[in-house]
N, C-alpha and C positions, 0 to 999 in steps of 0.2 A: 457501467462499471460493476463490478464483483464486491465492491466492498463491505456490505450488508451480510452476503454469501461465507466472506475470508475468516469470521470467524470459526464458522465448522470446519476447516482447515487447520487452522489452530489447534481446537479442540481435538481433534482428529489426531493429529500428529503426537499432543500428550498424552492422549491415550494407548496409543502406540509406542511411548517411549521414544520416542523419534526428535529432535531438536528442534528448538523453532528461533534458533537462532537467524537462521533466513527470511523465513517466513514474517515477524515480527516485524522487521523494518518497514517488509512491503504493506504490511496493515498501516504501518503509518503516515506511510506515500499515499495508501488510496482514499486515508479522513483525509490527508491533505489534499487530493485532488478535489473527493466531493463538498469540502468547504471552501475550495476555491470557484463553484459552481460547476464541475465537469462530473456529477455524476452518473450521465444519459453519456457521458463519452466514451470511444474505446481508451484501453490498457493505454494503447502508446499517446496519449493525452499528458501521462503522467510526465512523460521526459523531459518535459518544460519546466516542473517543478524541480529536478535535478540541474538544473545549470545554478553557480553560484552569480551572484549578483556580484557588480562590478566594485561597489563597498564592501560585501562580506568575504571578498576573494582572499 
């Protein structure tokens, strides 16, 4: 996974003046993923952690 990497995207992006409205979520997705142990996983690993659970729906 990228997560390590996604800050210089970040950085990148305010440097540039450019929004990181986007971007920010997905930083938050991919701690999520690699604290959930998937960070030797591809990208699409993350999409599990987007589904709501059946109590927080």
């Amino acid at each position: 996974m990228q997560a390590d990497a996604y800050v210089n995207l970040i950085d990148a992006s305010r440097s540039a003046d450019v929004s990181t409205e986007l971007v920010l979520p997905m930083q938050s997705l991919l701690k999520r993923g690699v604290a959930a142990g998937q960070a030797n996983a591809d990208l699409t690993s993350l999409v599990a952690l987007l589904q709501l659970s059946k109590q927080g729906a």
